[in-house]
Backbone as ProteinMPNN parsed JSONL, in Angstrom:
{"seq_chain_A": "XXXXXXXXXXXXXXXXXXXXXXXXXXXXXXXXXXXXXXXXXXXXXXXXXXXXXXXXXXXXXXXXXXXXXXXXXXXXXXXXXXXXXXXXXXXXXXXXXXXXXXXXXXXXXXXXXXXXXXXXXXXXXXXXXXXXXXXXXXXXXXXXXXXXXXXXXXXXXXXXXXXXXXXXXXXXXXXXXXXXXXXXXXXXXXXXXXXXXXXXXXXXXXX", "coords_chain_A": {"N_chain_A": [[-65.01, -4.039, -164.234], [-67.82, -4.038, -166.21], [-71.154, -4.844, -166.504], [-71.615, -6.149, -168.717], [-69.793, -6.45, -169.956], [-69.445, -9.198, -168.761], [-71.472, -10.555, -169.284], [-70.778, -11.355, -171.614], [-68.659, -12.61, -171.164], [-69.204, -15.022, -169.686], [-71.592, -15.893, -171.765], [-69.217, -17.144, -173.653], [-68.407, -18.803, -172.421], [-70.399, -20.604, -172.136], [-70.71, -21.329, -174.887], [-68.164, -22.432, -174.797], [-69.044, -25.061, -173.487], [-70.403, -26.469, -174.187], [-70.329, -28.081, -176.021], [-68.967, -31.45, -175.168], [-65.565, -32.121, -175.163], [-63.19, -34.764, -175.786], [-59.963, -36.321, -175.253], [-58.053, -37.162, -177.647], [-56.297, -39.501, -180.251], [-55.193, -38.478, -183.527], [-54.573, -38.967, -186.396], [-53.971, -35.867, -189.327], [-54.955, -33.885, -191.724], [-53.977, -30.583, -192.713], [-54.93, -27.188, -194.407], [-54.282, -23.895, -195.806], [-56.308, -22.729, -197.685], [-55.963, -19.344, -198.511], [-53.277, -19.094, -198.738], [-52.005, -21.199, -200.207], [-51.399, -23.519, -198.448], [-50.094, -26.555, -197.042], [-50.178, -29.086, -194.451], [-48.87, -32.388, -192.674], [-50.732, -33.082, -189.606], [-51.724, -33.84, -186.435], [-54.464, -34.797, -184.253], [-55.19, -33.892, -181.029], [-57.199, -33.326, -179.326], [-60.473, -32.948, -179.378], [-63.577, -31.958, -179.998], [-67.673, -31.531, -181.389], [-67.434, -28.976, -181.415], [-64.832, -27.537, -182.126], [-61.093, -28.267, -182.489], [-57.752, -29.381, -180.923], [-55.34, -28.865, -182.957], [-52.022, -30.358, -183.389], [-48.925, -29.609, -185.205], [-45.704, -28.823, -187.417], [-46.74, -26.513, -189.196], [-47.622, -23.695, -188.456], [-50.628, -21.524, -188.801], [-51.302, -18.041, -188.501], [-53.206, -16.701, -185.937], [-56.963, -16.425, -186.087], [-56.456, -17.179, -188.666], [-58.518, -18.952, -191.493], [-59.114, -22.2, -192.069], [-58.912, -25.545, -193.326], [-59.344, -28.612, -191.998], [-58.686, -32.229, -192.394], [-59.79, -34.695, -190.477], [-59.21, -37.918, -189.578], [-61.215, -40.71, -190.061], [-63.091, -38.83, -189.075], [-64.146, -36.742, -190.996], [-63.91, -33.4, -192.966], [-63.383, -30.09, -191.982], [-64.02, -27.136, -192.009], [-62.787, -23.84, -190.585], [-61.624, -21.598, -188.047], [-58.986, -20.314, -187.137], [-58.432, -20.027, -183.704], [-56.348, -20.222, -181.095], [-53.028, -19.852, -180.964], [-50.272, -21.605, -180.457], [-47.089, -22.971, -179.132], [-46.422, -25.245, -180.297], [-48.58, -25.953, -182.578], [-52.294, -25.617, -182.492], [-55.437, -24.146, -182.261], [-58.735, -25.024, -183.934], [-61.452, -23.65, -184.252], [-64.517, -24.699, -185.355], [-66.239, -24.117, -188.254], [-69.585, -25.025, -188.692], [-72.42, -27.317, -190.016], [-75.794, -28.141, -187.564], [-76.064, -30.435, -187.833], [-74.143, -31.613, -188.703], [-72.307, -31.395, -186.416], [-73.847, -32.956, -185.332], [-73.393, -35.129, -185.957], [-70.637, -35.38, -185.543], [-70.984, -35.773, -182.895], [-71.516, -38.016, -182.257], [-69.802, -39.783, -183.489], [-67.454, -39.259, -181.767], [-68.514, -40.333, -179.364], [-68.691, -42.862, -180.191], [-65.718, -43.374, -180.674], [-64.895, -43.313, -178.104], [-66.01, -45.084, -176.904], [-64.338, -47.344, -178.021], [-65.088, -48.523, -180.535], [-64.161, -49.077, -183.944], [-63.19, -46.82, -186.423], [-64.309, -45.544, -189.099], [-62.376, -44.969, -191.96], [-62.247, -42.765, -194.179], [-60.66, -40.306, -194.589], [-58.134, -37.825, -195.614], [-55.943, -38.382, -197.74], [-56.043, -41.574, -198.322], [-57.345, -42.85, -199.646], [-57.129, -44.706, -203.303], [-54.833, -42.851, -205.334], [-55.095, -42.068, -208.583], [-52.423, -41.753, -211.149], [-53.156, -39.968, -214.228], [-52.671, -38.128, -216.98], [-55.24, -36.388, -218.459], [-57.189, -34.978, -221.022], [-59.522, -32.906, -220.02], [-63.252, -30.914, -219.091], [-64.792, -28.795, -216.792], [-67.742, -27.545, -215.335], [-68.856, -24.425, -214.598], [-70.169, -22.59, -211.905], [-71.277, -20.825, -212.577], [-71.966, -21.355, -215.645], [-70.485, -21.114, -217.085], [-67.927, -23.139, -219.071], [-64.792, -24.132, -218.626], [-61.638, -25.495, -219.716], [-59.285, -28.452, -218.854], [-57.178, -30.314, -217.443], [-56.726, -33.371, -216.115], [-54.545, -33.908, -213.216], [-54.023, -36.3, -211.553], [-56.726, -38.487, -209.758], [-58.856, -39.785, -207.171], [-61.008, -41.263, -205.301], [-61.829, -39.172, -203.265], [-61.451, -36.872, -204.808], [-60.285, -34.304, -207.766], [-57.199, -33.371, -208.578], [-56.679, -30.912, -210.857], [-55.125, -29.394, -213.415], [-55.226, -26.234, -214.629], [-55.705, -22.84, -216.025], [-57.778, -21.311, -215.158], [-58.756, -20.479, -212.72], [-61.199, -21.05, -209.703], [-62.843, -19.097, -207.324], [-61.985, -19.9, -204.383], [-64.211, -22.835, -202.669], [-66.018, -22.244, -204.753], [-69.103, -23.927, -206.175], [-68.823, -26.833, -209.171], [-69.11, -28.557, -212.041], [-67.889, -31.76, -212.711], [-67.427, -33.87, -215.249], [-70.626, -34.892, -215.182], [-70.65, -35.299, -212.177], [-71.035, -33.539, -208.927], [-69.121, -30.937, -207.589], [-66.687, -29.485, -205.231], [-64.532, -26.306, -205.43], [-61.121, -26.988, -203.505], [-58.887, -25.875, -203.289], [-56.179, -24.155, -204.491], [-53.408, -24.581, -206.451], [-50.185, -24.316, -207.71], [-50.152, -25.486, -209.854], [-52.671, -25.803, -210.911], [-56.285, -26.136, -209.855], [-57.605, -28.148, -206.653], [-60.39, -30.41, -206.851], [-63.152, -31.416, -204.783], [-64.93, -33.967, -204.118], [-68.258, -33.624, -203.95], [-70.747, -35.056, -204.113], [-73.154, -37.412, -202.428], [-72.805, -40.015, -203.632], [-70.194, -41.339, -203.243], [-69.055, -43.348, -204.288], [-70.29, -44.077, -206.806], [-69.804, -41.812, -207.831], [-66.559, -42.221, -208.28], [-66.489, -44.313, -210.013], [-67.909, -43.161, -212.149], [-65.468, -41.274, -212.755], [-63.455, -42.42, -213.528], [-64.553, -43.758, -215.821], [-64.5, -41.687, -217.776], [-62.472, -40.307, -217.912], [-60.751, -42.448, -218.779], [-62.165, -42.686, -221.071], [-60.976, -40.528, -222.219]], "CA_chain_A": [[-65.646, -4.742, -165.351], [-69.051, -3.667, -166.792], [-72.161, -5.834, -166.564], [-71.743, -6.197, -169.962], [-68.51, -7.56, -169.918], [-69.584, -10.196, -167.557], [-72.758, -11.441, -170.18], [-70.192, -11.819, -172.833], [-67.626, -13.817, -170.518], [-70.439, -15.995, -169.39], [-71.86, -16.692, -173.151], [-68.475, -17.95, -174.31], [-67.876, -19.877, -171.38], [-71.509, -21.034, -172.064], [-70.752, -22.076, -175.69], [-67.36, -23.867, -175.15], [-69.381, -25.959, -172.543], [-72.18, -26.871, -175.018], [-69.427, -29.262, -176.64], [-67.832, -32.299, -174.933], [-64.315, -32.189, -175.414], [-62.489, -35.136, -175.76], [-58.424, -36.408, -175.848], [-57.95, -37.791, -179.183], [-55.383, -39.673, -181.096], [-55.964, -39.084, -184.69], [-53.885, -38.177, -187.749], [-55.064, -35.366, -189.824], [-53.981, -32.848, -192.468], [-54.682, -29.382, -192.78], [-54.489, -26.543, -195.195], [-54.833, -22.862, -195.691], [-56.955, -21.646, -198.786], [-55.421, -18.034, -198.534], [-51.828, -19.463, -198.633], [-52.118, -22.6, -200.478], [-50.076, -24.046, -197.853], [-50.756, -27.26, -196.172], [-49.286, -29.837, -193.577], [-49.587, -33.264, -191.852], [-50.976, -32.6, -188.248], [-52.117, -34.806, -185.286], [-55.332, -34.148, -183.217], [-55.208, -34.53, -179.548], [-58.289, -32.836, -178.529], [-61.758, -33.388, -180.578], [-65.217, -31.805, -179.427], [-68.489, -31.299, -182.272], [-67.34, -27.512, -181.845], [-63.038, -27.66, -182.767], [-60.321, -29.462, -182.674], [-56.471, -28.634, -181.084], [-54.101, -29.888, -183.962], [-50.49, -30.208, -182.989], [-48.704, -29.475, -186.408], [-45.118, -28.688, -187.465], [-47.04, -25.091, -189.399], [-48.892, -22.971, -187.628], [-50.936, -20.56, -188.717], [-51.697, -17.356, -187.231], [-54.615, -16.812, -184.728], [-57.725, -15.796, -186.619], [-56.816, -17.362, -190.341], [-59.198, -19.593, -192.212], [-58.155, -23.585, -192.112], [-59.242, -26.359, -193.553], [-59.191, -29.725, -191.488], [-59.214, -33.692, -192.818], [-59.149, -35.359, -189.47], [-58.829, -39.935, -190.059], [-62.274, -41.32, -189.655], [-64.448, -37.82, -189.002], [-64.307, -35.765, -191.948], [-63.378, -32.661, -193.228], [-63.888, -29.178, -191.117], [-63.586, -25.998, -191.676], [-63.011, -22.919, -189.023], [-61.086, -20.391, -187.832], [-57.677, -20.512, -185.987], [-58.883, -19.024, -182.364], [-55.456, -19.469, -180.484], [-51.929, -20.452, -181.648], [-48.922, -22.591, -179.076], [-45.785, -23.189, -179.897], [-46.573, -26.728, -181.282], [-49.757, -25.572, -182.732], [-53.05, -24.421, -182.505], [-56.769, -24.444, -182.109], [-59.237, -24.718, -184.574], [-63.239, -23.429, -184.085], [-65.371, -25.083, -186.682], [-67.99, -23.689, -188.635], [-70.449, -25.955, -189.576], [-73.902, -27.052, -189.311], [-75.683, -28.058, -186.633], [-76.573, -31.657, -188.221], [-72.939, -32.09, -188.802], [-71.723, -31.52, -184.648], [-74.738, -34.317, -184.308], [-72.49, -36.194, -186.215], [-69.113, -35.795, -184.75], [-70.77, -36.259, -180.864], [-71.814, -39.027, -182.142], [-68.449, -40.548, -183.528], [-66.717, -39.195, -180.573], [-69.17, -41.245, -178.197], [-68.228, -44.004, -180.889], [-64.309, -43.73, -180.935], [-64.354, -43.339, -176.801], [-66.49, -46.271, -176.759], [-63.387, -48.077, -178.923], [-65.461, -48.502, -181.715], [-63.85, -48.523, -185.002], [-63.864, -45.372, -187.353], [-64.161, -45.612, -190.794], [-61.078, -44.949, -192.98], [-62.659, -42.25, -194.938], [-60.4, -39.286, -194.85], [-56.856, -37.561, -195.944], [-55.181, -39.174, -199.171], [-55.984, -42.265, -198.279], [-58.063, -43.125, -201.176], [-56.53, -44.569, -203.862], [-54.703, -41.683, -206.684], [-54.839, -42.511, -209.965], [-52.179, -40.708, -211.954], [-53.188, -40.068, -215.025], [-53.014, -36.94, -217.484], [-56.304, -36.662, -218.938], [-57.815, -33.432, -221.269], [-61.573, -32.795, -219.901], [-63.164, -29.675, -218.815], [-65.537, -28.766, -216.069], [-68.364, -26.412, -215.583], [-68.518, -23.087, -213.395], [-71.341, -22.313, -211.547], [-72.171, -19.277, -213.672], [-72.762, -22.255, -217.051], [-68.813, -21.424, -218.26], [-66.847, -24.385, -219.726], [-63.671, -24.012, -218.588], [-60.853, -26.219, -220.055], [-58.253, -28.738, -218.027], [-56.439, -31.598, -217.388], [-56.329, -34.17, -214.784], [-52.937, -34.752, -212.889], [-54.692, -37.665, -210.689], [-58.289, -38.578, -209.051], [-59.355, -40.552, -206.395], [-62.486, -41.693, -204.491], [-62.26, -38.243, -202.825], [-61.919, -35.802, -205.581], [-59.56, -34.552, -208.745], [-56.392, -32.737, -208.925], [-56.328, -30.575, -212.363], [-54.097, -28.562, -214.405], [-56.042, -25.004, -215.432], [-55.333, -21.269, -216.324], [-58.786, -20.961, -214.278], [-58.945, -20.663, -210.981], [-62.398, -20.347, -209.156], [-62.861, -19.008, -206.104], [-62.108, -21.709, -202.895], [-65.467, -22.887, -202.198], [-66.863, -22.234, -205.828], [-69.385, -25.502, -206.459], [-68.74, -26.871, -210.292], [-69.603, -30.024, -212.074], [-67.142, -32.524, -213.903], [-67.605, -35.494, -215.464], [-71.242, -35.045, -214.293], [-69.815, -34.731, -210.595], [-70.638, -31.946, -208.703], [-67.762, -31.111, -206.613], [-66.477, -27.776, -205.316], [-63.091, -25.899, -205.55], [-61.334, -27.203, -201.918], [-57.444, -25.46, -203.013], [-55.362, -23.786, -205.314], [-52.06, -25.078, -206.012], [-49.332, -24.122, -208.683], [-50.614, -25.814, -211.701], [-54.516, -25.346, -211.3], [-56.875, -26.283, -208.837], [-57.761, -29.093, -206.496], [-61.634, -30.276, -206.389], [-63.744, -32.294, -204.027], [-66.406, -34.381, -204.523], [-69.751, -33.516, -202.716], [-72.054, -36.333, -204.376], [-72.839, -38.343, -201.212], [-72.454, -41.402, -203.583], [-68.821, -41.176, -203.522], [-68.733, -44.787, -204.987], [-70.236, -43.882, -207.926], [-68.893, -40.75, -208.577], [-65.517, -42.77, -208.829], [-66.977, -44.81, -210.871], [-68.178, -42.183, -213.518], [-64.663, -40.392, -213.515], [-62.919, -43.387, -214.07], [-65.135, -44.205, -217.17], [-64.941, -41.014, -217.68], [-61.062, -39.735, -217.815], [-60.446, -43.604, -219.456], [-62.216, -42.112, -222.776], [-60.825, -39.105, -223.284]], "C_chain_A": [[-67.156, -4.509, -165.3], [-69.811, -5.187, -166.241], [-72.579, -6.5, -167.813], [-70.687, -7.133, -170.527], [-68.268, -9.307, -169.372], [-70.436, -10.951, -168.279], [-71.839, -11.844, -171.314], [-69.43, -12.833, -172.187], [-68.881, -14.648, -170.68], [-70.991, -16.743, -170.742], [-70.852, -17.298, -173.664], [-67.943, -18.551, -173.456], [-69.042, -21.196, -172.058], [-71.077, -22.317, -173.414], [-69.258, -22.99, -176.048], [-68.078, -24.688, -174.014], [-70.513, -27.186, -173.115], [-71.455, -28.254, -175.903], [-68.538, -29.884, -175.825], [-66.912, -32.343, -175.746], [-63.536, -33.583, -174.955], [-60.949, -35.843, -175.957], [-58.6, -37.689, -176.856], [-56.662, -38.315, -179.607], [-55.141, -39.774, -182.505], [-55.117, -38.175, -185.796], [-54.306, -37.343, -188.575], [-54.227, -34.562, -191.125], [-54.773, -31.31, -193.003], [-54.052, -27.945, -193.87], [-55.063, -25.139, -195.215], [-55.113, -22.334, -196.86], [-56.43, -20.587, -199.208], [-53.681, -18.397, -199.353], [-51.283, -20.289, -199.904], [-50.626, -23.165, -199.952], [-50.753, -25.343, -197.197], [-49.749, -28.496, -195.566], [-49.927, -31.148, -192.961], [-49.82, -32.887, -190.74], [-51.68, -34.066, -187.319], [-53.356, -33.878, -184.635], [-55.517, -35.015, -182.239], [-55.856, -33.859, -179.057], [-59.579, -32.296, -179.505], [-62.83, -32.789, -179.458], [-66.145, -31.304, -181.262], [-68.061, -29.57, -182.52], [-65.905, -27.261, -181.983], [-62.224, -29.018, -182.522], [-58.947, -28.358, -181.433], [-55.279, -30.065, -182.212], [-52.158, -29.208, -183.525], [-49.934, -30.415, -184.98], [-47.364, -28.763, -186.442], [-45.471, -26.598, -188.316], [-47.965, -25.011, -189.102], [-49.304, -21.642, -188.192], [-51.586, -19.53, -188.01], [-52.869, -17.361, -186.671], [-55.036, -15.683, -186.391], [-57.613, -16.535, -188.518], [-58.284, -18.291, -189.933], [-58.679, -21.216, -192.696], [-59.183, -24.259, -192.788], [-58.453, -27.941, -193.229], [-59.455, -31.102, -191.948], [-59.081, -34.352, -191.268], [-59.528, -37.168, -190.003], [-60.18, -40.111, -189.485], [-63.393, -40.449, -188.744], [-64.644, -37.21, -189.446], [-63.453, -34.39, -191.896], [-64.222, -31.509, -192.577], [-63.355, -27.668, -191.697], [-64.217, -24.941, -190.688], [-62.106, -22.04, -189.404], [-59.92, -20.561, -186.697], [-58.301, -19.622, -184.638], [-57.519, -18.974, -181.398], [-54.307, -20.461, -181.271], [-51.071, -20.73, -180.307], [-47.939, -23.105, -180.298], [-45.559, -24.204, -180.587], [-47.663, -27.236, -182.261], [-50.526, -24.873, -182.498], [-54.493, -25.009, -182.556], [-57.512, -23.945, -182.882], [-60.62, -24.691, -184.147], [-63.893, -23.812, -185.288], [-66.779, -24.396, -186.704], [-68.504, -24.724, -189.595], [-71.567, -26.456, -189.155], [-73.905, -27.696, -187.829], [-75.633, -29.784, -186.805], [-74.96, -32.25, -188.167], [-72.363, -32.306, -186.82], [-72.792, -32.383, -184.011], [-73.713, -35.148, -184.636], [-71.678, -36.739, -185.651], [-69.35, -35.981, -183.357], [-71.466, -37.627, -180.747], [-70.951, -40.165, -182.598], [-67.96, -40.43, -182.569], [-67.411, -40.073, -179.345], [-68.499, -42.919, -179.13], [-66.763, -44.101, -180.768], [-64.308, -44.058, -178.886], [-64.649, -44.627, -176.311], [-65.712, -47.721, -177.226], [-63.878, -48.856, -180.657], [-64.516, -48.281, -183.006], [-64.057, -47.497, -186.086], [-63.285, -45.963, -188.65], [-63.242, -44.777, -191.134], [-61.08, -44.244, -193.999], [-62.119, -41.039, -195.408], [-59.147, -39.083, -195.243], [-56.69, -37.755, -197.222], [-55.927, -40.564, -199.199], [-56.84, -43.359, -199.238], [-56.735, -43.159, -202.115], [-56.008, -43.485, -204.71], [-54.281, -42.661, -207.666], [-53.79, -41.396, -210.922], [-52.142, -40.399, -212.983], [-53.346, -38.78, -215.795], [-54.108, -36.803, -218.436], [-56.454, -35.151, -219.752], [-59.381, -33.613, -220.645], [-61.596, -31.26, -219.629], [-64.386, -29.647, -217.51], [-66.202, -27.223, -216.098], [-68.526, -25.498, -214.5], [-70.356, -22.927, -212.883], [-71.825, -21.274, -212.332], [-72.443, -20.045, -214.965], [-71.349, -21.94, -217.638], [-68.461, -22.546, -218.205], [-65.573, -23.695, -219.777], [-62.319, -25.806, -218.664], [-59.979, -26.787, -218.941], [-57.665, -30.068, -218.094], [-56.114, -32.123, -216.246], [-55.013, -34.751, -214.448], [-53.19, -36.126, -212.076], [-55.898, -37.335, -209.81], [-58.204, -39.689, -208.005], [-60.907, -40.562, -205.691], [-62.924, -40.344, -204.003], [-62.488, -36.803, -203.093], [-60.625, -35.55, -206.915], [-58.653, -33.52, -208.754], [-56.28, -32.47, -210.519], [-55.333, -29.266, -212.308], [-54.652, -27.303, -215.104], [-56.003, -23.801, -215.451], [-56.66, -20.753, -215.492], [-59.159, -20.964, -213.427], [-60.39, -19.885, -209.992], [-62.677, -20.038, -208.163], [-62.62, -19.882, -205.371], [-63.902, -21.386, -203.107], [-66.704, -23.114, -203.457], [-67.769, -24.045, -205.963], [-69.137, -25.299, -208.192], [-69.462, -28.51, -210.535], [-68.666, -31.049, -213.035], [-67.287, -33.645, -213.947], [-68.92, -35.735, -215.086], [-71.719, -35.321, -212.857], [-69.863, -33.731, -210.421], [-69.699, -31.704, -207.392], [-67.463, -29.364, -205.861], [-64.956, -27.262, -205.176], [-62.277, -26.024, -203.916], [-60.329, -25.938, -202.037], [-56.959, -25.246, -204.425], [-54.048, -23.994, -205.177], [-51.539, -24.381, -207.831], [-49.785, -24.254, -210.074], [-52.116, -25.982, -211.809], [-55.211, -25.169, -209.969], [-57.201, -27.712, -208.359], [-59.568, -29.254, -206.328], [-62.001, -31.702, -205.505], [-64.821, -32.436, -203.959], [-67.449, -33.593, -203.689], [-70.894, -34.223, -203.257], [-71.497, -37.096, -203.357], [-72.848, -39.648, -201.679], [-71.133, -41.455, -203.984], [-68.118, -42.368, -204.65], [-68.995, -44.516, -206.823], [-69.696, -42.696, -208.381], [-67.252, -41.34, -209.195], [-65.414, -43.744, -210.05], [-67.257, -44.386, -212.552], [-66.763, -41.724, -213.633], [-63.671, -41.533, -214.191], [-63.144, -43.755, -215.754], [-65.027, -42.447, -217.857], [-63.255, -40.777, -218.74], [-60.218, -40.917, -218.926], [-60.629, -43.326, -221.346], [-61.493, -41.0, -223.025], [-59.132, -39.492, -223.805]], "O_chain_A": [[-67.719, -4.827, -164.253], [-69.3, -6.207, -165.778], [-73.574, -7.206, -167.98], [-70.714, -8.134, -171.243], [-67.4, -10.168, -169.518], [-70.323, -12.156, -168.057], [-72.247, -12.784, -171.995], [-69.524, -13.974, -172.64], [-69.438, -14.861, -171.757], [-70.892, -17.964, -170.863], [-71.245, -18.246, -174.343], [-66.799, -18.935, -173.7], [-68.712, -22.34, -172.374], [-71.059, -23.541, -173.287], [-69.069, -23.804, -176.952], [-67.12, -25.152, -173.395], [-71.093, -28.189, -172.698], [-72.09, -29.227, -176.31], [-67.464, -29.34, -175.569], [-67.116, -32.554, -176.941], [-63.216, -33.616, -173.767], [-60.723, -35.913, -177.165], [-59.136, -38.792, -176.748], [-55.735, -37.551, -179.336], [-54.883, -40.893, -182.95], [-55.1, -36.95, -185.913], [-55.377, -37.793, -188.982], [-53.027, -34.709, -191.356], [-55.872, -31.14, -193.531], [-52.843, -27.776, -194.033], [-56.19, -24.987, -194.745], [-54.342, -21.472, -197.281], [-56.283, -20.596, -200.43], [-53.212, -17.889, -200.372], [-50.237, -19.998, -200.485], [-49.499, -23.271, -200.437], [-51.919, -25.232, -196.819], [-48.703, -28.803, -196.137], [-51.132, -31.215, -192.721], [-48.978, -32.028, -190.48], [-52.017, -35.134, -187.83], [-53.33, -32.654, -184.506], [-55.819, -36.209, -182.236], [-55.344, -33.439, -178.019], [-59.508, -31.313, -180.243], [-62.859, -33.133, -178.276], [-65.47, -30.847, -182.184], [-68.307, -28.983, -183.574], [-65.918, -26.034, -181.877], [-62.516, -30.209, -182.413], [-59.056, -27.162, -181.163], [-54.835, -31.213, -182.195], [-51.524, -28.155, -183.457], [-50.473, -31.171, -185.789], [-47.365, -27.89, -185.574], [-44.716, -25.654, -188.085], [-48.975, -25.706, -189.218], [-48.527, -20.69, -188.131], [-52.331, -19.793, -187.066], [-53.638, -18.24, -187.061], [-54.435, -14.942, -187.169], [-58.487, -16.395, -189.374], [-58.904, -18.404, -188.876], [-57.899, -21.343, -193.639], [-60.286, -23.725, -192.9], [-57.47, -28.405, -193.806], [-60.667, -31.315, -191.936], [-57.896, -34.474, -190.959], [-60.253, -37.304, -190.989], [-60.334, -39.646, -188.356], [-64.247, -40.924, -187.997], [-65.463, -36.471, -188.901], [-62.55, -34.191, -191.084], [-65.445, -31.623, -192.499], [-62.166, -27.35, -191.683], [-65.331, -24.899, -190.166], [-61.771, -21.699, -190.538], [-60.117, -20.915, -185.534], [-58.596, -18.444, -184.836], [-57.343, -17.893, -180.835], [-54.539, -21.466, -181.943], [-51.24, -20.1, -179.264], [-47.944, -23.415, -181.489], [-44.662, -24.249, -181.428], [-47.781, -28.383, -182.691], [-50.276, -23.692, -182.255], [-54.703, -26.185, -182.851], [-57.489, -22.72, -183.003], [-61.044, -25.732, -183.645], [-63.731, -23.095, -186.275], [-67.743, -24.188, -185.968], [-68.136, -25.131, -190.696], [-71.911, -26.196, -188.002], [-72.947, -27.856, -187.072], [-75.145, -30.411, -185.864], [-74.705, -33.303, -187.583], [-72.135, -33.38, -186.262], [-72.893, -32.629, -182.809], [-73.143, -35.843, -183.795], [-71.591, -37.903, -185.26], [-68.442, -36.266, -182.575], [-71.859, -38.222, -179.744], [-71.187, -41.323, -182.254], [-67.789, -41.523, -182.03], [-66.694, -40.434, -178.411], [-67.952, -43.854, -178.546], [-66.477, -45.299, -180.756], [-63.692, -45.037, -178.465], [-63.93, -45.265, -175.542], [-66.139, -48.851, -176.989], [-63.231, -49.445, -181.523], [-64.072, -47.135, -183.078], [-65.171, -47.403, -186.6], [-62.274, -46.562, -189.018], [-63.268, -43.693, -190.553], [-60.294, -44.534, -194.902], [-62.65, -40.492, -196.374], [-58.595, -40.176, -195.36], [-57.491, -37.142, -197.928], [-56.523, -40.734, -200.263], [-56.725, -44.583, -199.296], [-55.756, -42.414, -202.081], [-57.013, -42.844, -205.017], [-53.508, -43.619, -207.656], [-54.267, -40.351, -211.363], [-50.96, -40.36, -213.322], [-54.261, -38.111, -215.317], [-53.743, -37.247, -219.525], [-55.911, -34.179, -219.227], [-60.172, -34.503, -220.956], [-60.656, -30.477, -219.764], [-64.896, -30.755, -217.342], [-65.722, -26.178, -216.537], [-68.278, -25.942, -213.378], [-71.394, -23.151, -213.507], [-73.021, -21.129, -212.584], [-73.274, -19.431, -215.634], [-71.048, -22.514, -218.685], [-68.68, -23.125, -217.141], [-65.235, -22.891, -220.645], [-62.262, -26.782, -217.916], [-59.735, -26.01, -218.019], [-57.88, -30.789, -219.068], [-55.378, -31.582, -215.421], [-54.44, -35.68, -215.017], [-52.303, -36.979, -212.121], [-56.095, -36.253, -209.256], [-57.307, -40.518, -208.162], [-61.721, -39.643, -205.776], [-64.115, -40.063, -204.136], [-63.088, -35.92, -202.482], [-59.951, -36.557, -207.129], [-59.234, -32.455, -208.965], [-55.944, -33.326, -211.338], [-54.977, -28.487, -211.424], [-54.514, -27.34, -216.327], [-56.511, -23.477, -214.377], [-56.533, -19.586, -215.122], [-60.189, -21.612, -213.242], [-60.563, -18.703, -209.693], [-62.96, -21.101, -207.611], [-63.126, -20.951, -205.712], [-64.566, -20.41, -203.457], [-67.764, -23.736, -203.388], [-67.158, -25.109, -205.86], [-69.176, -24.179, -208.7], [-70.025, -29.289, -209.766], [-68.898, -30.971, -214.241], [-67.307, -34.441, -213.008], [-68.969, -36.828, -214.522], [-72.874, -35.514, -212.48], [-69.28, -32.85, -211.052], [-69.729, -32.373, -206.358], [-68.095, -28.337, -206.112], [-64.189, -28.103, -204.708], [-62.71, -25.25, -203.063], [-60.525, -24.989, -201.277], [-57.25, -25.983, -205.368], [-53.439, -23.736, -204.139], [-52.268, -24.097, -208.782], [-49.802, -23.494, -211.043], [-52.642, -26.304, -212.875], [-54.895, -24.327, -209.129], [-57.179, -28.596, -209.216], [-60.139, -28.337, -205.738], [-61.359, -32.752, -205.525], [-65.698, -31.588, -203.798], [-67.096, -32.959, -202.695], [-72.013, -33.951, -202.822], [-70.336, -37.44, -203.141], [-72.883, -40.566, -200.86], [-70.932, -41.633, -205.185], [-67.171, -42.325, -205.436], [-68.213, -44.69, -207.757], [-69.084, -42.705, -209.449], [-66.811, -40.999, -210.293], [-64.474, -43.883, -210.833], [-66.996, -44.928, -213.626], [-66.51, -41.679, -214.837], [-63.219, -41.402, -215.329], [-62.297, -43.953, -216.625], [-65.952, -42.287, -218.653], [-63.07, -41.042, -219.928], [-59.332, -40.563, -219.703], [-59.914, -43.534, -222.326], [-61.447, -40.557, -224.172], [-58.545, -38.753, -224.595]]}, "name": "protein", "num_of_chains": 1, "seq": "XXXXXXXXXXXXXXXXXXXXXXXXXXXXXXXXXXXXXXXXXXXXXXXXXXXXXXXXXXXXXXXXXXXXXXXXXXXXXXXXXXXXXXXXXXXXXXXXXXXXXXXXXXXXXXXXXXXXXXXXXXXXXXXXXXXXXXXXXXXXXXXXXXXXXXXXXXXXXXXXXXXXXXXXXXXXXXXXXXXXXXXXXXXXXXXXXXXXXXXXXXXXXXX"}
């Protein structure tokens, strides 16, 4: 083995060390963009830099996931290894965010209560609504809401925008999380989540 070989071991020893890892009990649900496939999962091992989610589907080493874990938000990463009952996810995300989560994880170990902020668990409203929402490029594209909640809006649309695309509906700017069968799903990103529910409500009620 090279001397070269030996600086690379060493750096990724370095940077899983840079994140406390601890055992977790925490319900989660996860989905794959590429696929539009997604599943309930469990996480039993939490650090600011992944997760391992035990999950009935596993995808292969190397996709592209998207993580809700119960009371620390939503993650995305990169599958790095797969087990027969799962699999391990590497998150990319800032650095402000892994202040966050080592600072819930000092909070959950501590028995602290976690806020109740993630998954479904927001009410759905099901209601079929016409509206339309706007594309980051200034198009008006047409749709219809199959149900909303606190955390974002399942629609009905012949338009499908990239994952990831940001848009704006209902004066909500949100961004494309998932593509499913009959349109797309979006998710808020106004950090006043309260009122954003607020506006679609009043919102979806007129049309």
């Amino acid at each position: 083995m090279t001397t070269d070989d030996w600086t690379v071991i060493d750096h990724t020893l370095a940077e899983r060390r840079r994140y406390k890892r601890e055992r977790v009990e925490l319900i989660g649900r996860h989905f794959e963009p590429a696929e539009s496939r997604e599943a309930d999962c469990k996480v039993t091992d939490l650090s600011a830099g992944g997760a391992r989610i035990l999950s009935g589907v596993v995808p292969p080493s190397g996709t592209q996931v998207v993580v809700y874990i119960d009371g620390f938000g939503r993650f995305e990463g990169s599958v790095v290894r797969v087990e027969r009952d799962g699999f391990a996810i590497e998150f990319e995300c800032s650095a402000n965010k892994r202040e966050r989560v080592s600072k819930q994880l000092e909070n959950y170990v501590s028995g602290m209560p976690l806020e109740k902020t993630m998954l479904r668990r927001h009410h759905r409203t099901a209601k079929e609504r016409k509206v339309s929402f706007t594309r980051a490029n200034g198009d008006i594209a047409n749709c219809k809401v199959l149900d909303y909640s606190l955390s974002g809006v399942f629609l009905a649309t012949e338009i499908r925008p990239e994952i990831g695309e940001f848009v704006l509906i209902g004066g909500v700017p949100g961004r494309v999380a998932r593509h499913h069968e009959r349109g797309i799903a979006i998710e808020y990103t106004s950090q006043d989540k309260a009122t954003a529910e607020s506006g679609r409500s009043k919102t979806f009620a007129a049309r």
